[in-house]
Each structure stands twice: as C-alpha cells, then as structure tokens.
N, CA, C and O atoms as a GROMACS GRO file, in nm:
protein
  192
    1UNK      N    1   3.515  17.950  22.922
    1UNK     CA    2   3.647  17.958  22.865
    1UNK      C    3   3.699  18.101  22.873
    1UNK      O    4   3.808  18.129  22.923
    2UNK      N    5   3.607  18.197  22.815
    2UNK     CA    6   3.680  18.296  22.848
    2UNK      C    7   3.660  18.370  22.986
    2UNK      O    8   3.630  18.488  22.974
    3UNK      N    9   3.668  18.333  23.088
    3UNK     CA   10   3.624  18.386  23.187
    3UNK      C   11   3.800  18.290  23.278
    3UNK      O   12   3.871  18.338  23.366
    4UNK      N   13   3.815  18.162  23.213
    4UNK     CA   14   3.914  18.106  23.234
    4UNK      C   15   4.046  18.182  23.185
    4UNK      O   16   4.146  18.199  23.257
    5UNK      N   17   4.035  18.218  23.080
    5UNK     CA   18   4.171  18.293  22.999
    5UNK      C   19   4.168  18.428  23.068
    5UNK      O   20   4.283  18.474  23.065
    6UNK      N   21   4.077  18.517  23.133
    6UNK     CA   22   4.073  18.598  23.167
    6UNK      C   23   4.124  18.661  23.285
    6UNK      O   24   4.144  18.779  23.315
    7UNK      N   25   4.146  18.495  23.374
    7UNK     CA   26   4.187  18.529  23.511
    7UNK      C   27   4.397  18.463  23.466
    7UNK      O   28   4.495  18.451  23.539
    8UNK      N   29   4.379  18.444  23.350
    8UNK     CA   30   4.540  18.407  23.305
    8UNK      C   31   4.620  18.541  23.237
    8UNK      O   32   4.736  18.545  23.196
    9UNK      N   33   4.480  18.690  23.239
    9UNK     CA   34   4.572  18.783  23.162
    9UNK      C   35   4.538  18.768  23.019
    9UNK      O   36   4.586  18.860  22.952
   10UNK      N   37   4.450  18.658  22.930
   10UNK     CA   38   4.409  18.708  22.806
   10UNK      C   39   4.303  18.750  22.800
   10UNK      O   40   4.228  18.729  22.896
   11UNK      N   41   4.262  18.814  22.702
   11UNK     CA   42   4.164  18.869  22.649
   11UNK      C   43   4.094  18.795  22.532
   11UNK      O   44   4.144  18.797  22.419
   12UNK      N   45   3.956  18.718  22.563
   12UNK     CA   46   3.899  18.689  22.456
   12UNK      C   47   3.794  18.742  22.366
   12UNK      O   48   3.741  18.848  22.400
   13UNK      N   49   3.756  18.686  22.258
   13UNK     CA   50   3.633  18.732  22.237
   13UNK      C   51   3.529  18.596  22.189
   13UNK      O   52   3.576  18.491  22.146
   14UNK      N   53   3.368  18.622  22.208
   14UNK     CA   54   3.322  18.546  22.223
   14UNK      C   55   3.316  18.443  22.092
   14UNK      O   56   3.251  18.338  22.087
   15UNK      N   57   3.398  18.499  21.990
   15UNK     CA   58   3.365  18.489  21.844
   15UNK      C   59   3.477  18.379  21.826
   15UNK      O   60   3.467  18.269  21.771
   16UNK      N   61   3.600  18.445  21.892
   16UNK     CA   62   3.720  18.316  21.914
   16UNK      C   63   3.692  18.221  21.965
   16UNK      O   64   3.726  18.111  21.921
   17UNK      N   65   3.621  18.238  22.075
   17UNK     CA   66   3.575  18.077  22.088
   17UNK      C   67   3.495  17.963  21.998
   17UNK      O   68   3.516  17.846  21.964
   18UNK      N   69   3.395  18.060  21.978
   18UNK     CA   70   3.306  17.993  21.876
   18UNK      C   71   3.392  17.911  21.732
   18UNK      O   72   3.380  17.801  21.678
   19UNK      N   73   3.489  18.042  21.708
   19UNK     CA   74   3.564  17.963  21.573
   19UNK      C   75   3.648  17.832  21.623
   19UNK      O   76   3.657  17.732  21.552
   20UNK      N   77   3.696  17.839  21.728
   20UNK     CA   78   3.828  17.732  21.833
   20UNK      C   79   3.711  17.610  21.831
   20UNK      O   80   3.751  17.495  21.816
   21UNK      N   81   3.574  17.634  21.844
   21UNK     CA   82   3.507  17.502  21.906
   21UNK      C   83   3.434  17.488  21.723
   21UNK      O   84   3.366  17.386  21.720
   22UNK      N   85   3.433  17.544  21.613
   22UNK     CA   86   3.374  17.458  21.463
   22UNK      C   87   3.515  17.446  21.435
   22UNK      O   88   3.511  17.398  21.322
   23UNK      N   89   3.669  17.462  21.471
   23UNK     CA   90   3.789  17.419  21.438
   23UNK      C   91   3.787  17.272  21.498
   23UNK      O   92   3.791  17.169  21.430
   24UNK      N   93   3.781  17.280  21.649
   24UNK     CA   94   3.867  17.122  21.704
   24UNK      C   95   3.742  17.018  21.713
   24UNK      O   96   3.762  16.900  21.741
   25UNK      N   97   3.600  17.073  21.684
   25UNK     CA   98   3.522  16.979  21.728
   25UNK      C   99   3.499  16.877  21.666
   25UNK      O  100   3.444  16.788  21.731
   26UNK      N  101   3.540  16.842  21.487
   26UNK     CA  102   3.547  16.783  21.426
   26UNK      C  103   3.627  16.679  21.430
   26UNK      O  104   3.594  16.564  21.401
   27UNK      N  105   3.786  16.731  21.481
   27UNK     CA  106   3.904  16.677  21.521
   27UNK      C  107   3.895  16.549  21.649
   27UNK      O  108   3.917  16.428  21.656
   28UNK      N  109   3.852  16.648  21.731
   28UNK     CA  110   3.811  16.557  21.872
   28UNK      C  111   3.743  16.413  21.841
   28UNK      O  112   3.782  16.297  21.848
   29UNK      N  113   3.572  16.503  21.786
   29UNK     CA  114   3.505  16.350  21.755
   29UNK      C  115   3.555  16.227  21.687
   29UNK      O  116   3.532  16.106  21.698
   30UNK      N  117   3.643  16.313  21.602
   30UNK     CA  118   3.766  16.162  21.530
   30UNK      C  119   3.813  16.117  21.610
   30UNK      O  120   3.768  16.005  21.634
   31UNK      N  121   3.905  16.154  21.684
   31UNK     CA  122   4.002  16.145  21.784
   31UNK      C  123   3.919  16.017  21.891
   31UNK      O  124   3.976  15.913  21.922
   32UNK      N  125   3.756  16.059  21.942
   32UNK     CA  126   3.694  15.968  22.023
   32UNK      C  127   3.687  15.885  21.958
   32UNK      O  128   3.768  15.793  21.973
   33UNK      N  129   3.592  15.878  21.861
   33UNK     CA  130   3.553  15.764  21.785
   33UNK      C  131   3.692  15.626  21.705
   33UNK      O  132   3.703  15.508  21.672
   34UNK      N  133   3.749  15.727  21.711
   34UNK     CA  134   3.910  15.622  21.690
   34UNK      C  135   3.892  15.537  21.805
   34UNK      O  136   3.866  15.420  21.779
   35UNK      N  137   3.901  15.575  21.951
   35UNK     CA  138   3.942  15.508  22.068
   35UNK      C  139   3.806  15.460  22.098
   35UNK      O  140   3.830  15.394  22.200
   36UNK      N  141   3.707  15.450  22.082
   36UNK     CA  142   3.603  15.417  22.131
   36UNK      C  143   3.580  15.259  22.135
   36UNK      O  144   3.587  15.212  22.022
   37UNK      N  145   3.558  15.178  22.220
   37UNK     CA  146   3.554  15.010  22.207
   37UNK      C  147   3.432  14.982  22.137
   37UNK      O  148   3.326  15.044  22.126
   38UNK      N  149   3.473  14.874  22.092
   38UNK     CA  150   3.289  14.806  22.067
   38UNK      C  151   3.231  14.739  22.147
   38UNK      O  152   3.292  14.666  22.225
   39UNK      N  153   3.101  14.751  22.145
   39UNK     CA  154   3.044  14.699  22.289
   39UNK      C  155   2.961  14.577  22.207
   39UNK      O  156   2.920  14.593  22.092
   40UNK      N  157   2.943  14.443  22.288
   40UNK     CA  158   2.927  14.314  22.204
   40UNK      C  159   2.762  14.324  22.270
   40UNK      O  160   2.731  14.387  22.371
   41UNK      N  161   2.681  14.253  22.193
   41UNK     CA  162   2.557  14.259  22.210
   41UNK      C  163   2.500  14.126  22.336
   41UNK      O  164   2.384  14.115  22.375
   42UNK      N  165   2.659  14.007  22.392
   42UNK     CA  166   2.614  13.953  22.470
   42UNK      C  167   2.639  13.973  22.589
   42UNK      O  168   2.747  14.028  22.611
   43UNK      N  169   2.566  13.942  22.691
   43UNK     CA  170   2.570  13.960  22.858
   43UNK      C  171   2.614  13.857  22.961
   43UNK      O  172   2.554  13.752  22.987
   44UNK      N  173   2.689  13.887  22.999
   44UNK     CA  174   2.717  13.786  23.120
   44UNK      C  175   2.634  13.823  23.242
   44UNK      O  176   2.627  13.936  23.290
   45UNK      N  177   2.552  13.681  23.301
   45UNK     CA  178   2.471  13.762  23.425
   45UNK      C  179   2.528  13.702  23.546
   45UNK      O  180   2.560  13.588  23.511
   46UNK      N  181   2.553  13.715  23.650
   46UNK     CA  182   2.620  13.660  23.764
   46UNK      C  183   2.506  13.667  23.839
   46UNK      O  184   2.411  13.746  23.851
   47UNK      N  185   2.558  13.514  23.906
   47UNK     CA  186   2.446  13.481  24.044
   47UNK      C  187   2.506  13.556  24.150
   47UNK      O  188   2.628  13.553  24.170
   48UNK      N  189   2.428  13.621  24.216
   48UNK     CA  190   2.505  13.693  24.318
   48UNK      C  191   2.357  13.721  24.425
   48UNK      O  192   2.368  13.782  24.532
   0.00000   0.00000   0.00000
C-alpha cells in the first residue's frame, strides 16, 4: 500500500496503514458476511 500511494505522490507511514486496516477491517467483514450465501448441505451428482 504504501509503496502504491507513493508512486501517486503521497507519503505514508507504516503506522497509517496499520490504523486504516484495525479501522475498515471490521467494517468489511460485515459488509462480506452480509452478502455471503448459504451453502445447503445437499449435493446434486450428475452422470456424466
């Protein structure tokens, strides 16, 4: 990441990241787990 912002002209530090990723990572996993399907425990098997 910061090696990404770096070639855009910002300046990071390694500490900003760290705080940016215990900020959104909580957020995100909601965010997945909202959209996430349920997966049913039966199988369809095809003759093939």
């Amino acid at each position: 990441m910061k090696e990404m912002m770096a070639e855009r002209g910002i300046d990071l530090d390694h500490s900003t990241v760290h705080r940016w990723t215990q900020y959104f990572s909580p957020k995100l996993l909601d965010r997945f787990n909202r959209k996430k399907r349920q997966v049913s425990r039966k199988w369809n098997v095809d003759e093939t």
